[in-house]
LUMBATI-485468 format. One record per atom (N, C-alpha, C, O): residue in three letters; x, y, z; atom name. Coordinates in steps of 0.05 Angstrom, whole numbers, plus 5000, padded with zeros to 4 digits. Each point is the difference from the previous one (the first is absolute). Layout:
PT,aa,east,north,up,at
PT,Ala,X,Y,Z,CA
...
***
This chain:
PT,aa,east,north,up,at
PT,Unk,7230,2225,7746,N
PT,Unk,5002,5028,4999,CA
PT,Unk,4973,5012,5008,C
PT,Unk,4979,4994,4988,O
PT,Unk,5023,5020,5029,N
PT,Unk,4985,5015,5012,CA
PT,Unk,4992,5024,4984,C
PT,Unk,5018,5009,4986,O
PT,Unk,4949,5007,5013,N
PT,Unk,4994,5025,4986,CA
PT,Unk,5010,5022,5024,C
PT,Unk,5002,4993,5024,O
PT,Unk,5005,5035,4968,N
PT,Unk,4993,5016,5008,CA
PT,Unk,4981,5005,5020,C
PT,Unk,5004,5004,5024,O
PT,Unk,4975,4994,4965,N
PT,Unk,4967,5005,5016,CA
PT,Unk,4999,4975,5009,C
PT,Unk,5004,4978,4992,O
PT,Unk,4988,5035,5030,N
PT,Unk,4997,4976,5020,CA
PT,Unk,4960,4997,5003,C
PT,Unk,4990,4983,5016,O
PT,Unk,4996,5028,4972,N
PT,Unk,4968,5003,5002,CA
PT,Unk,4992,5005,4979,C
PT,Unk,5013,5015,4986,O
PT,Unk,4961,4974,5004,N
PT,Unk,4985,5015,4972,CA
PT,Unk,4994,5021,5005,C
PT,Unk,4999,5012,4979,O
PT,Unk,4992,5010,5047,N
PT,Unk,4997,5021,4996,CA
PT,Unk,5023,5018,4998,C
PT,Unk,4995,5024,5000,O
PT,Unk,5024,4969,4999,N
PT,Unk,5032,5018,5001,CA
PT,Unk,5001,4998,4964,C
PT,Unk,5006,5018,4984,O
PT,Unk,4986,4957,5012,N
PT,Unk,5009,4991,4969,CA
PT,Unk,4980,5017,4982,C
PT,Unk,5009,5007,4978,O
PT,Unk,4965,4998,5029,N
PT,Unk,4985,5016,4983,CA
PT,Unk,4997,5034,4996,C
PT,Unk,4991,5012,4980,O
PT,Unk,5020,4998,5048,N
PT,Unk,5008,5028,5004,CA
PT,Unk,5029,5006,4988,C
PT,Unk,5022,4993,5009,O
PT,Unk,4969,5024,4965,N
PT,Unk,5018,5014,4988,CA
PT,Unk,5003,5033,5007,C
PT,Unk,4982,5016,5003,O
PT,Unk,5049,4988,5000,N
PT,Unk,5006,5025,5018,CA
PT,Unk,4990,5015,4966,C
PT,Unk,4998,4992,4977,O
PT,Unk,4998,5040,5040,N
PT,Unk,4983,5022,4981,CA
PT,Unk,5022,4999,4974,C
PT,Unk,4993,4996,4977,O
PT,Unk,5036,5009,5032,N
PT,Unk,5016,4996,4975,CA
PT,Unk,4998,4987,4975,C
PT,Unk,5003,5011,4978,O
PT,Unk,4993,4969,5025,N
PT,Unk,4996,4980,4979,CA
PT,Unk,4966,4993,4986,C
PT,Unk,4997,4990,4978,O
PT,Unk,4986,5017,5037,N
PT,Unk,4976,5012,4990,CA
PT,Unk,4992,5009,4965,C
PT,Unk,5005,5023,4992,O
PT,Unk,4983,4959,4991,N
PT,Unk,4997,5020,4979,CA
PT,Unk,4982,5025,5012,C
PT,Unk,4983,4994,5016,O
PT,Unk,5018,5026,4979,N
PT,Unk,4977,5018,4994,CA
PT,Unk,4995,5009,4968,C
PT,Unk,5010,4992,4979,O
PT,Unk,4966,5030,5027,N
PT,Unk,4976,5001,4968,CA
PT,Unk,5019,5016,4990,C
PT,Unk,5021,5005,5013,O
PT,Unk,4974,5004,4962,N
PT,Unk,5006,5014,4988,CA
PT,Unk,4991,5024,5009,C
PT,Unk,5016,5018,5001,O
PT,Unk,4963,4984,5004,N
PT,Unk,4989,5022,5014,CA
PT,Unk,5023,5019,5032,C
PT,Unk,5005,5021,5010,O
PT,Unk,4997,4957,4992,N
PT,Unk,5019,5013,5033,CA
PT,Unk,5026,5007,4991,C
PT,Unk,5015,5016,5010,O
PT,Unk,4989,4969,4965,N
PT,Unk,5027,5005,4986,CA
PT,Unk,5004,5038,4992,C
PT,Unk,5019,5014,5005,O
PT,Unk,4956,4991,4981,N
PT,Unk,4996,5018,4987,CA
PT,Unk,4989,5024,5024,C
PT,Unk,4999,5024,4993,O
PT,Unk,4995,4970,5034,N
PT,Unk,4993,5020,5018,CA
PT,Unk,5026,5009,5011,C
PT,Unk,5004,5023,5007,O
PT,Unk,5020,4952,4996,N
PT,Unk,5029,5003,5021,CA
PT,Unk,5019,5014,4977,C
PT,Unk,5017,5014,5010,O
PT,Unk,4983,4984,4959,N
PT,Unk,5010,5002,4979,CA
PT,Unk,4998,5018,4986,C
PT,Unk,4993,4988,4980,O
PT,Unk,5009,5042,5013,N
PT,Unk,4991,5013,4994,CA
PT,Unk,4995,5001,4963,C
PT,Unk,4981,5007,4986,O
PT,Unk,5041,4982,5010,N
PT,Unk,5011,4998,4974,CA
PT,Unk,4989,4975,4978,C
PT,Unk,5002,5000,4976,O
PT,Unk,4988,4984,5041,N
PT,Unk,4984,4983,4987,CA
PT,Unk,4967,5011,4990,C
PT,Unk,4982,5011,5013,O
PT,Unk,5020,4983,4956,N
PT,Unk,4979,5016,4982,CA
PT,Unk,4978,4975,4996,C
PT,Unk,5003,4976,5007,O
PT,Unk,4976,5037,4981,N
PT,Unk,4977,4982,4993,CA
PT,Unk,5009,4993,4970,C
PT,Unk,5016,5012,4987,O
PT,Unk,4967,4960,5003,N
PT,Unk,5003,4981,4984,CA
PT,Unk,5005,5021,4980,C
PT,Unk,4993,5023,5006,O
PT,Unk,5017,4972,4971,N
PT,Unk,5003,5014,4977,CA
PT,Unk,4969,4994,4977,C
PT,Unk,4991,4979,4992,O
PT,Unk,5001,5045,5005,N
PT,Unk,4971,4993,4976,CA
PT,Unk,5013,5003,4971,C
PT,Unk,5024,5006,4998,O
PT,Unk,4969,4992,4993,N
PT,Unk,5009,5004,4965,CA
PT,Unk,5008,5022,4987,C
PT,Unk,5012,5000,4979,O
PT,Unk,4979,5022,5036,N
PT,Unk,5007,5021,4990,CA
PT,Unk,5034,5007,5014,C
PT,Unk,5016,5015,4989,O
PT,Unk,4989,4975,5029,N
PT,Unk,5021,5002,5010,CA
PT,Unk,5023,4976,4994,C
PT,Unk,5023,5001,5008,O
PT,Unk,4967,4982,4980,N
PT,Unk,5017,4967,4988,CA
PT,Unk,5004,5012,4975,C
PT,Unk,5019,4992,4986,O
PT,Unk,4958,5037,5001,N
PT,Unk,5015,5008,4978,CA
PT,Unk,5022,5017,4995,C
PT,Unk,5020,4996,4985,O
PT,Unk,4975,5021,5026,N
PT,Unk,5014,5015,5006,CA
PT,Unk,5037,4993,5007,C
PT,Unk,5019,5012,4990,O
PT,Unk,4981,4963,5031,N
PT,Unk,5024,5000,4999,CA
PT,Unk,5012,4975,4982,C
PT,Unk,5024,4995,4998,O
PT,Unk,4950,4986,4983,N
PT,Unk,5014,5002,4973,CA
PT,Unk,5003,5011,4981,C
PT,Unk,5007,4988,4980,O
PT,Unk,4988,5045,5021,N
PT,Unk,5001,5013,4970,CA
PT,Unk,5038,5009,5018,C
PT,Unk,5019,5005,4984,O
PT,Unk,4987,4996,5047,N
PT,Unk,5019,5010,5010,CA
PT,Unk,5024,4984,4979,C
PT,Unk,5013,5013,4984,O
PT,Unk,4989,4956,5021,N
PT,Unk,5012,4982,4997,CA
PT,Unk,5007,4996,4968,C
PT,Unk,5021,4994,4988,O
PT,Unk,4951,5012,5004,N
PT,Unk,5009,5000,4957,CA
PT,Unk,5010,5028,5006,C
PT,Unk,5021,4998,4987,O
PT,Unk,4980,5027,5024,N
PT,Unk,5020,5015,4990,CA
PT,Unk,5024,4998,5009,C
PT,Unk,5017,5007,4984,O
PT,Unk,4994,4983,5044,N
PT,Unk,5022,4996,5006,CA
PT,Unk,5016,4983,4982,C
PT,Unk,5021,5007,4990,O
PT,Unk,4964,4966,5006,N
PT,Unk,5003,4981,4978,CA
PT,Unk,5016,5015,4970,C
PT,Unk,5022,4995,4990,O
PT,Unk,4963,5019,5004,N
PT,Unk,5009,5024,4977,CA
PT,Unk,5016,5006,4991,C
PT,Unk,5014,4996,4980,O
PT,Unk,4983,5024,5050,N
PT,Unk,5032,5013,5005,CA
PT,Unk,5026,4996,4999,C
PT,Unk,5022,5011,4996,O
PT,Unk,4967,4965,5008,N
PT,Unk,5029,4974,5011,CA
PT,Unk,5003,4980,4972,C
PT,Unk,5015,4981,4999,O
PT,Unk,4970,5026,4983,N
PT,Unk,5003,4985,4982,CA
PT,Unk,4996,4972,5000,C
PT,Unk,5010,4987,4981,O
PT,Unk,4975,4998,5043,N
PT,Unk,5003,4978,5013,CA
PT,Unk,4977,4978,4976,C
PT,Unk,4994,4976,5004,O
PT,Unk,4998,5040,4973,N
PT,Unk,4978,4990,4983,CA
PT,Unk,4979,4980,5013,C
PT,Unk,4998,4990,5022,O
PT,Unk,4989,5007,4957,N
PT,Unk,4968,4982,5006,CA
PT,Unk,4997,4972,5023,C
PT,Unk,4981,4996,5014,O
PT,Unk,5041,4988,4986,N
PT,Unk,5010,4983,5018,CA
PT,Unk,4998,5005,5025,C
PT,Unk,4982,4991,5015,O
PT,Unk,5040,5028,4993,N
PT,Unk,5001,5016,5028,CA
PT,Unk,4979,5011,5008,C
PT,Unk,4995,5001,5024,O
PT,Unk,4986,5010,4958,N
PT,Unk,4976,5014,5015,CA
PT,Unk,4979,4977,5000,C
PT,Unk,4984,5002,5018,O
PT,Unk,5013,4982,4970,N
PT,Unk,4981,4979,5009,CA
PT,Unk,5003,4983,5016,C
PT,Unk,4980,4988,5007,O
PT,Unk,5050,5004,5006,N
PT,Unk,5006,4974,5015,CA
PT,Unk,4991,5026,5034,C
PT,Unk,4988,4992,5020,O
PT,Unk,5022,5035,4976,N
PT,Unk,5000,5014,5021,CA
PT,Unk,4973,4998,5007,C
PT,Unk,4993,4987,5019,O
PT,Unk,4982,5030,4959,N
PT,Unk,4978,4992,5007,CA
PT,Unk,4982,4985,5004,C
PT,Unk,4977,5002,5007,O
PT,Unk,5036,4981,4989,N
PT,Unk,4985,4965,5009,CA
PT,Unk,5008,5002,5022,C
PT,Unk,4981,5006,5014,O
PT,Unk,5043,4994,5000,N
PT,Unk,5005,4994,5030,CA
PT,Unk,4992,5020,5013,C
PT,Unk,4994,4995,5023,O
PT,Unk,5004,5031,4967,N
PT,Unk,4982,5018,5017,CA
PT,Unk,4978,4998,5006,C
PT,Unk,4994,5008,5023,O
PT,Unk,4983,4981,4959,N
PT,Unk,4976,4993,5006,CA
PT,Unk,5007,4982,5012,C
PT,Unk,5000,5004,5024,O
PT,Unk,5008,4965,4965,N
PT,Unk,4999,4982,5029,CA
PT,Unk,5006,5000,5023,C
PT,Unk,4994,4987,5020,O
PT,Unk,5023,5035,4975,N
PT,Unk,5008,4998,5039,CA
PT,Unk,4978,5015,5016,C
PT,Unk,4998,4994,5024,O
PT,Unk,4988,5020,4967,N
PT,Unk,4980,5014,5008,CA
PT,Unk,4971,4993,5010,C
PT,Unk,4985,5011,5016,O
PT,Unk,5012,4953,4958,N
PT,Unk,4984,4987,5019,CA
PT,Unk,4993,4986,5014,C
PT,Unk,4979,4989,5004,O
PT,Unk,5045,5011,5008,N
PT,Unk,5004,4981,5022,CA
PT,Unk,4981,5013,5024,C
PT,Unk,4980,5014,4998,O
PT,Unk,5034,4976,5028,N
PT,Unk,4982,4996,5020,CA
PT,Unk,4998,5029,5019,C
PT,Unk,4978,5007,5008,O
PT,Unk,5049,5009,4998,N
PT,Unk,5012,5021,5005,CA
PT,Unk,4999,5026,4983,C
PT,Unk,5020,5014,4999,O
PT,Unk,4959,4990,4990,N
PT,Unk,4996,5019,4984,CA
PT,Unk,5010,5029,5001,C
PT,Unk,5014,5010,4982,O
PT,Unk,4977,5004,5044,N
PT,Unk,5013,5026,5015,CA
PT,Unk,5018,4997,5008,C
PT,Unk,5012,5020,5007,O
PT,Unk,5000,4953,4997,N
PT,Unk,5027,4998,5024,CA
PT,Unk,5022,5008,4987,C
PT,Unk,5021,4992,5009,O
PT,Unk,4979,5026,4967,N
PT,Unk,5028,4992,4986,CA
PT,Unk,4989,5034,4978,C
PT,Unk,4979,5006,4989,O
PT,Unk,5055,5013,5013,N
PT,Unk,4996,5026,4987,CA
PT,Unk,5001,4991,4967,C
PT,Unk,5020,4987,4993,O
PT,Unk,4968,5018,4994,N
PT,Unk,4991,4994,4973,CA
PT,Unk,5022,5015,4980,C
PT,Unk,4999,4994,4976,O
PT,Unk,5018,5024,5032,N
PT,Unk,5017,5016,4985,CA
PT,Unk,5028,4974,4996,C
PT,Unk,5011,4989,4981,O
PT,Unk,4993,5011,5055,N
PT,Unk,5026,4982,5000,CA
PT,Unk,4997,4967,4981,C
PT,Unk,5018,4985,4994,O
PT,Unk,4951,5013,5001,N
PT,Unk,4988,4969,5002,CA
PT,Unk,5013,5009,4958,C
PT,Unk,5014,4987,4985,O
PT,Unk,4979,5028,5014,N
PT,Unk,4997,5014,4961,CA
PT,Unk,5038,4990,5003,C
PT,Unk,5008,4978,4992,O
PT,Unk,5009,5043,5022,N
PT,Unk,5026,4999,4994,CA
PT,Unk,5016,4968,5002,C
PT,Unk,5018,4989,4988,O
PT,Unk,4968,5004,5031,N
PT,Unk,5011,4967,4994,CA
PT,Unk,4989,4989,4985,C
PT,Unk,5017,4984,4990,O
PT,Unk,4954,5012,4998,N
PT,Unk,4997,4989,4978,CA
PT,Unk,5018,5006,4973,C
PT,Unk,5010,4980,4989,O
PT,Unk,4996,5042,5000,N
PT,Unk,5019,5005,4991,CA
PT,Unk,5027,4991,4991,C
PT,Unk,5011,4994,4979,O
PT,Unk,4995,5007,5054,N
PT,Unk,5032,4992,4994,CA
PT,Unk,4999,4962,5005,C
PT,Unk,5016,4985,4991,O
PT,Unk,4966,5008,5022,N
PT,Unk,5003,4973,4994,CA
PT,Unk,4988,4983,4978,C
PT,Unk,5002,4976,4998,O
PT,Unk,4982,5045,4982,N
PT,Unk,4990,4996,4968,CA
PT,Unk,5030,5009,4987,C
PT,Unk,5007,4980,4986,O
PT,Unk,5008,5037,5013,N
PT,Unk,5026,5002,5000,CA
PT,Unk,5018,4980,5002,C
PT,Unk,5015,4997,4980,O
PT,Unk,4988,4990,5037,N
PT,Unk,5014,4970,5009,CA
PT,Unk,4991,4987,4981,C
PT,Unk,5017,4993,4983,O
PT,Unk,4954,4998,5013,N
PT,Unk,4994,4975,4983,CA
PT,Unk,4997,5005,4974,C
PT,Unk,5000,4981,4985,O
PT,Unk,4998,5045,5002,N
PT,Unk,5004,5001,4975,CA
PT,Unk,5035,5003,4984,C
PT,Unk,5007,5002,4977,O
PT,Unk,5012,4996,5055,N
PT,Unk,5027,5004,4996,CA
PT,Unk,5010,5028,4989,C
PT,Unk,5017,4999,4982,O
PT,Unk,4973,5027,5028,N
PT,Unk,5008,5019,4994,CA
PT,Unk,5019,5021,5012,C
PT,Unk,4999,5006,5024,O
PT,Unk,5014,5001,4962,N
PT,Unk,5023,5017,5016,CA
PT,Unk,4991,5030,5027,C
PT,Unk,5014,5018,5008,O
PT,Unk,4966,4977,4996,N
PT,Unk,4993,5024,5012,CA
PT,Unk,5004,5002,5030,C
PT,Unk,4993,4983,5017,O
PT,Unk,5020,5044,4989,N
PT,Unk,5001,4995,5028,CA
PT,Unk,4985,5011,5022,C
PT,Unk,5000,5024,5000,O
PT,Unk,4986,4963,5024,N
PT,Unk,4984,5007,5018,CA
PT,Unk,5004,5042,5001,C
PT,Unk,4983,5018,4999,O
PT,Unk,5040,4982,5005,N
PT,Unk,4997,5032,4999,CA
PT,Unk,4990,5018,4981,C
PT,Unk,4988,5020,5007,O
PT,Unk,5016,4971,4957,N
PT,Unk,4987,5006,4985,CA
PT,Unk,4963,4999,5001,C
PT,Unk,4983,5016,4992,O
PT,Unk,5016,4964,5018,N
PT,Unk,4968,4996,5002,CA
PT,Unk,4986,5016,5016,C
PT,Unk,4979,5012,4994,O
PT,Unk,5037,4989,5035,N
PT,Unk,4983,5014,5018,CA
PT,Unk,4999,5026,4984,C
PT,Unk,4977,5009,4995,O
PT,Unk,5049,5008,4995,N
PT,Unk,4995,5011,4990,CA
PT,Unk,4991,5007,4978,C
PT,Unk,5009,5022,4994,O
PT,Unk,4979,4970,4992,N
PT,Unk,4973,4994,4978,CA
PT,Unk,4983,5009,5012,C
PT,Unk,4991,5022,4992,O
PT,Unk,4994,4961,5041,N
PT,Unk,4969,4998,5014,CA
PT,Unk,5007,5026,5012,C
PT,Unk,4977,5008,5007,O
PT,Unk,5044,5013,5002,N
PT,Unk,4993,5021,5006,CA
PT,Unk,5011,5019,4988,C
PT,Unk,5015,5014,5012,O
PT,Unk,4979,4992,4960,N
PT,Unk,5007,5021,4974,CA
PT,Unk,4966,4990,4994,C
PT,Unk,4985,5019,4997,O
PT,Unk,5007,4961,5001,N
PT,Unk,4968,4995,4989,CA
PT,Unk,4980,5014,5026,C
PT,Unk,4981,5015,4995,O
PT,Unk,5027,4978,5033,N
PT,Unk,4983,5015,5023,CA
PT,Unk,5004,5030,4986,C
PT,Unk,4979,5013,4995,O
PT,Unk,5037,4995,5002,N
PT,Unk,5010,5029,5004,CA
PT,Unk,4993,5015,4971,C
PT,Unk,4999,5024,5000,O
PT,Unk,4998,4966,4986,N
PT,Unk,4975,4998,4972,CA
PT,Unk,4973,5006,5008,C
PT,Unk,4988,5021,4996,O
PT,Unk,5003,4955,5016,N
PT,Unk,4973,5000,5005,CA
PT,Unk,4987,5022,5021,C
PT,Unk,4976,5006,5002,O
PT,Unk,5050,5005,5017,N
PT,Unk,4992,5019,5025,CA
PT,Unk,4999,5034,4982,C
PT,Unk,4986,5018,5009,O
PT,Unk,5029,4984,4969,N
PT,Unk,4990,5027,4992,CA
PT,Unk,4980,5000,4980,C
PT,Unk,4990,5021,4992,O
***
């Protein structure tokens, strides 16, 4: 069986597509991609999460399995690459899943925007 590439220089030239680029170029072509989250803003959308949590009656469980996966996912490698609101609402409902609670994704979202809409007046 024969390769594809017929030359090492065919074999080492990767077309622009497949290219990683920086995060940086990500964030110039991207508009919507934000900078790393600092602490004042990791708090913020856990004070979001214990009140949705609340609301929802989802108790002490639900808001800690949520905020553990919210911080961890956060320190990963992709920091800006990812909107921090949507990142809160799935922590949530998949802290939801593993504590086995009846709650449904529509309830929640609507939780995280009755708490925005709180915080905006």
């Amino acid at each position: 069986a024969r390769s594809a590439r017929s030359s090492p220089e065919e074999a080492s030239e990767t077309p622009t597509s497949v290219r990683p680029t920086s995060r940086e170029d990500d964030r110039q072509t991207d508009g919507w991609l934000g900078a790393p989250l600092d602490s004042e803003q990791h708090q913020h959308f856990a004070r979001q999460i214990s009140c949705v949590c609340e609301d929802l009656q989802g108790g002490m469980k639900l808001f800690c399995t949520a905020s553990f996966w919210f911080a961890r996912f956060f320190k990963g490698a992709q920091l800006g690459a990812f909107e921090p609101r949507i990142v809160a609402v799935a922590c949530v409902w998949l802290a939801n899943k593993v504590v086995e609670r009846a709650l449904r994704l529509r309830d929640i979202v609507n939780g995280f925007r009755s708490v925005n809409a709180e915080s905006i007046e």
